[in-house]
N, C-alpha and C positions, 0 to 999 in steps of 0.2 A: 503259408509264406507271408511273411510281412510285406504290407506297400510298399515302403519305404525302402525296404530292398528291394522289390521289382522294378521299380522306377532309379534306381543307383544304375543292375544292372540295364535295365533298360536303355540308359545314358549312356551309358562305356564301354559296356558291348556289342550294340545295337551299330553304331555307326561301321566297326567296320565290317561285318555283313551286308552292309547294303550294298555295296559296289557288286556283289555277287550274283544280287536275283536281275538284276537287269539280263543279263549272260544267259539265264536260266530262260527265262522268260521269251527271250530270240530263239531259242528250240526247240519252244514246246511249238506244237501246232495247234490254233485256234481252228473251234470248228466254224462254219456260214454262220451268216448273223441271223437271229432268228424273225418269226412273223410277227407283228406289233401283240399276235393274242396268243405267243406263245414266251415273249419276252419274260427273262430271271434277273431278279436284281437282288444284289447281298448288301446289306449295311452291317457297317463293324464299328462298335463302343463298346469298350470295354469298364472304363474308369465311369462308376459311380451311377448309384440310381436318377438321383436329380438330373443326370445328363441324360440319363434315357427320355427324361418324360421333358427335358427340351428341346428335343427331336421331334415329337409329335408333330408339329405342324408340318416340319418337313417331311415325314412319311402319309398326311393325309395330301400335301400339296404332290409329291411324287404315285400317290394312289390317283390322281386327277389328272394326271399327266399322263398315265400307263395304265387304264384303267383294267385291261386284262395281265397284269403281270403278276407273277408271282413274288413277292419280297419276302425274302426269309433276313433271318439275324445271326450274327454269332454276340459272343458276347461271354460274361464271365457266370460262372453256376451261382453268382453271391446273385445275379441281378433276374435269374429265372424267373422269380415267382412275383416282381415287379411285370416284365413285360405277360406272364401272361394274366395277369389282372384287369390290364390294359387291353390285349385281344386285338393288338391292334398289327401283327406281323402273322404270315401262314404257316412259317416254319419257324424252328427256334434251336441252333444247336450251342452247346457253352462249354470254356474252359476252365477246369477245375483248379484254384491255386493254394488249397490245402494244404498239401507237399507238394516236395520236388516232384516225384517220382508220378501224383495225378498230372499237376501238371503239363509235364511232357507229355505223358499217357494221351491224356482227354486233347491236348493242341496237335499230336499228331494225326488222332481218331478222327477230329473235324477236321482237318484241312484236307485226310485222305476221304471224309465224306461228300465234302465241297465242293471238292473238284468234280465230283462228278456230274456235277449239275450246269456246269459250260455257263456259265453266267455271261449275261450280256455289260451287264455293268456289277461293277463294286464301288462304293463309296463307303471311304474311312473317315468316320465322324471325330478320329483323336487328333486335337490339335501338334501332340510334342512327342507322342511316341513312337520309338521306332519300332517295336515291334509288331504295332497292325501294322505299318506299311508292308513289313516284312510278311508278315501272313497273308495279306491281300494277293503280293505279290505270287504268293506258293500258290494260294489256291486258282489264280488267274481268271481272267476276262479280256474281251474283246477291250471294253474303257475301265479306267482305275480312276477314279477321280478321288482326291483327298487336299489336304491344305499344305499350302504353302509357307509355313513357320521360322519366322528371322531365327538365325542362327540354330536350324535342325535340316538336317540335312534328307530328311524322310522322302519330299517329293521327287526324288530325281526318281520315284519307284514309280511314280504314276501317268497315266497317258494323258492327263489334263490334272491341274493345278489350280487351287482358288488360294488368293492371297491371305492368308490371316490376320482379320483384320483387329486391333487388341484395344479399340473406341467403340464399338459396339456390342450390344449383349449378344450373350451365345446365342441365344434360340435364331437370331438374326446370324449369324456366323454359319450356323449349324443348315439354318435354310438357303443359305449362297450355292451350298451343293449342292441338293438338290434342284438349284435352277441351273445348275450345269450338268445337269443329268434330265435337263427336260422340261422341268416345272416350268409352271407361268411363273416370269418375271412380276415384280411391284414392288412399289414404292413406300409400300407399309410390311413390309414383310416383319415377323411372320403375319398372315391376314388372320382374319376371323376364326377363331379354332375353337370349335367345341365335339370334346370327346364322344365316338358313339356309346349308346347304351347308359351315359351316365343318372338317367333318373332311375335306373333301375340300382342301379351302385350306393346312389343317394338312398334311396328304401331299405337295401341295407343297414348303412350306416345309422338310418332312424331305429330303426329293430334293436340295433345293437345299443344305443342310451339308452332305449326303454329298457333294456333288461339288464343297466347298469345304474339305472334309479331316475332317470332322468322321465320328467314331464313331456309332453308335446311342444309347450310353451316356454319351455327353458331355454335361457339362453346359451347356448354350448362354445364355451371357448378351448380351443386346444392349446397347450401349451406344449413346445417340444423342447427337451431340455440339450439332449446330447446333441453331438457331431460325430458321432461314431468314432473307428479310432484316427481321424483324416485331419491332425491338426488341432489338436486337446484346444489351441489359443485361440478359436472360434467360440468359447464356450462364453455364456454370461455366467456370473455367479447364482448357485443356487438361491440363495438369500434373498435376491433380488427379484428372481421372479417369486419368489413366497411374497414379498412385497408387496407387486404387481399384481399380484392376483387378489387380494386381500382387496387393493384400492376397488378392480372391476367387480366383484364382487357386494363391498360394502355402497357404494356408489350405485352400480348399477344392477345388482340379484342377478349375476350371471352365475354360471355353475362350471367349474373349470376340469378339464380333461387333462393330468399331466403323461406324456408319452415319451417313451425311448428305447432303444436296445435293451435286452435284458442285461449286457452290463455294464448299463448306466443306470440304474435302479436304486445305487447306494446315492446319485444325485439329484433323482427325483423323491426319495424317502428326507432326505435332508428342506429338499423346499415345503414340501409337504407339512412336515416335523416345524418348522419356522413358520408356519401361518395362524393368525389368528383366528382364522375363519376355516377350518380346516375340515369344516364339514360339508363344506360347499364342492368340495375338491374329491376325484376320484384318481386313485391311479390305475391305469393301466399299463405300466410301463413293461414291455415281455411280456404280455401274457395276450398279444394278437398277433396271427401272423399276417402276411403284408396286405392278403384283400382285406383282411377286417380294418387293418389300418385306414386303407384308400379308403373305404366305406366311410372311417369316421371321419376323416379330412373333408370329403366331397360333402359329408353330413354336418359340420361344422359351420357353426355363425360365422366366426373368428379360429385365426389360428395365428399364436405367436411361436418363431422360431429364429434359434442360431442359425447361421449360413446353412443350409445342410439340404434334405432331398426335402423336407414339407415343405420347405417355401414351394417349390416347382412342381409338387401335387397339387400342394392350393392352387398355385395356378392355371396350370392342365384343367381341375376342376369347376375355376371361378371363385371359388372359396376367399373371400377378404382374409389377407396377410402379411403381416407385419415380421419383416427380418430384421435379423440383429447381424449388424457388419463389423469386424476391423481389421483381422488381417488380407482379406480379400476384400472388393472392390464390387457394389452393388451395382454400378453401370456394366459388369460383365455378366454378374451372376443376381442380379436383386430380382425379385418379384414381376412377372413378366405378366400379372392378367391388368385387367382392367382396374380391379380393386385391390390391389398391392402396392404396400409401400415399405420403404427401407429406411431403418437410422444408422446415422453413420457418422460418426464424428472426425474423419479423412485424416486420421495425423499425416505428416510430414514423409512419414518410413512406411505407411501402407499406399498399397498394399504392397505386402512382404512376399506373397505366394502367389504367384501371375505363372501363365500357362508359357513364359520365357526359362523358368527356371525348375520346369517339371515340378513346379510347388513341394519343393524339397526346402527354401529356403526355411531360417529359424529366426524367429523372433530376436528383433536388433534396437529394440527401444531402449532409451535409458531408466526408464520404471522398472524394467523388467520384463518377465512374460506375460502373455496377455494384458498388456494395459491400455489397449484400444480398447476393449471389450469393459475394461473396468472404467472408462470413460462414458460410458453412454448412462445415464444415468438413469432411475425408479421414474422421476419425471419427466425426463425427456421422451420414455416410451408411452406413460400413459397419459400424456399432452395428444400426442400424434393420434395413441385411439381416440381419444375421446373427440378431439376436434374431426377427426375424419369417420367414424366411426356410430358414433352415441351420440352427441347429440344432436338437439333438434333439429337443425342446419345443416349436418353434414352432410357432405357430398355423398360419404355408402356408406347412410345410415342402414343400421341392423333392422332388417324385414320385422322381427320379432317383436323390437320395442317400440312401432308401431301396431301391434297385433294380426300381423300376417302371416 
């Protein structure tokens, strides 16, 4: 099934369902609440790997708050083999959106599995759709916690409400549940977050350059071309990163990793094909699946990407990265670690695709399509690495190019 049509009907037929599960939900009978060390709690994302992995703090600050609970996931079959890579949920059940016909199949299969589990809480991590509220709703709990989104009508499904706030990054939006489901409150939210088991992830990802030509002491820069298919006008042009990479390259002897879906491979052959230095460059674009990916990412010096999910593995992992912004808005989605940064040249009309308009809208610039993206320019990106990055002075300088 196309996004694009799931999120139409999600918008126009979602809303008049909803007046329904309330009714539902007055009938059902809730069993006794349970013992703090027998406590079940469900979390529901569906849209998008990146949003999984900026969840993490919220699910390590919710594991610190309920330390004997069980937290399982639903979620969709695309984002399976992200969360268990991650390892960070006990159960994991998921909605197939192939076809019609899985789809309905696999959402009835898990909501008739779910149920069974009497959950003590549900919290729905989609800011604008109405059909987790709607599932939450089916599959029931004692507390329903989800957001409260101008102009969607989703929360009247839930037994507490957090305001959506659309001035702060997600991972902060995404953490406000969870302190209404328990967490410690603060004022730096999300706090300190570092992944379990990531040095072993890292070793990995080392395994895997050596046995794609890479030294010990090579500089590993990722470069992630695509955006999947979530809004083609996220993309830079190929040309340009062949550019960029050519500059870190002849500058500084890094050796670059280009990566993506397998199809987007005719646009990572294209940057490839346009480099001068094209021997410095490996593709791997399809031909890993999603742990080898994490691996390289967590194993990476550097990683440059469009809006998309490696910004937010860099991050999860610590990993320095550099996003490319224009028709969405890097104060909601930019680079969330310590060593991440965003360019972003803010025209007038972005961002165009905000979590107000189910990011259905379409590019309304008078250039044309994508011409925020075409705004950012070869030097404005490899200003920003190299000033923050490489040289001497930089704030996160590269471990490497001091011999570490």
């Amino acid at each position: 099934m196309n996004w694009k049509l799931i999120r139409i009907i999600d918008t126009y037929f979602g809303i008049p369902l909803l007046p329904l599960f309330p009714l539902v939900n007055k009938l059902r009978r809730q069993p006794p609440p349970a013992s703090a060390d027998e406590k079940r709690i469900l979390l529901i994302k569906f849209w998008g790997i990146g949003n999984i992995f900026m969840i993490l703090p919220a699910i390590q600050a919710l594991r610190k708050a309920h330390p004997f609970a069980i937290i399982d996931f639903l979620t969709l079959e695309s984002n399976r083999d992200a969360l268990a890579a991650i390892d960070s949920v006990d159960n994991l059940v998921a909605i197939n959106t192939d076809t019609v016909s899985l789809f309905i199949t696999t959402w009835m299969r898990g909501v008739s599995l779910l149920k069974k589990n009497n959950y003590d809480i549900i919290i729905d991590f989609e800011q604008f759709a109405h059909f987790s509220a709607l599932v939450s709703s089916q599959i029931g709990a004692r507390e329903l916690i989800g957001f409260r989104t101008r102009s969607r009508s989703r929360n009247r499904l839930f037994s507490r409400s957090v305001p959506y706030d659309n001035t702060i990054h997600v991972t902060r939006s995404f953490f406000s549940l969870a302190i209404a489901a328990g967490a410690s409150d603060t004022t730096s939210s999300p706090p300190g977050f570092r992944l379990p088991g990531l040095d072993e992830v890292r070793k990995r990802g080392r395994t895997l350059l050596v046995e794609n030509g890479f030294q010990p002491d090579d500089v590993c820069v990722v470069i992630h071309i695509g955006t999947s298919d979530n809004f083609h006008e996220r993309r830079w042009p190929p040309r340009r990163y062949a550019e960029l990479a050519d500059l870190l390259v002849e500058q500084f002897a890094v050796r670059v990793v280009f990566t993506g879906l397998p199809g987007e491979s005719v646009h990572v052959r294209e940057a490839v094909s346009q480099m001068r230095l094209e021997s410095a460059a490996v593709d791997l674009c399809g031909q890993l699946d999603f742990a080898g990916y994490f691996a390289l990412i967590a194993a990476a010096d550097l990683v440059i990407s469009a809006d998309t999910s490696a910004v937010h593995i860099a991050s999860a992992v610590d990993t320095p990265v550099v996003g490319l912004y224009g028709p969405n808005t890097p104060l909601l989605y930019g680079p969330w670690g310590a060593k991440g940064l965003a360019v972003y040249q803010g025209f007038d009309c972005s961002p165009c695709i905000t979590n107000f308009n189910t990011k259905l809208n379409t590019c309304r610039h008078a250039s044309g399509r994508g011409a925020c993206m075409e705004a950012i320019e070869v030097a404005d990106v490899f200003g920003v690495i190299r000033r923050q990055y490489l040289d001497p002075a930089a704030p996160f300088r590269l471990e490497k190019l001091d011999g570490r």
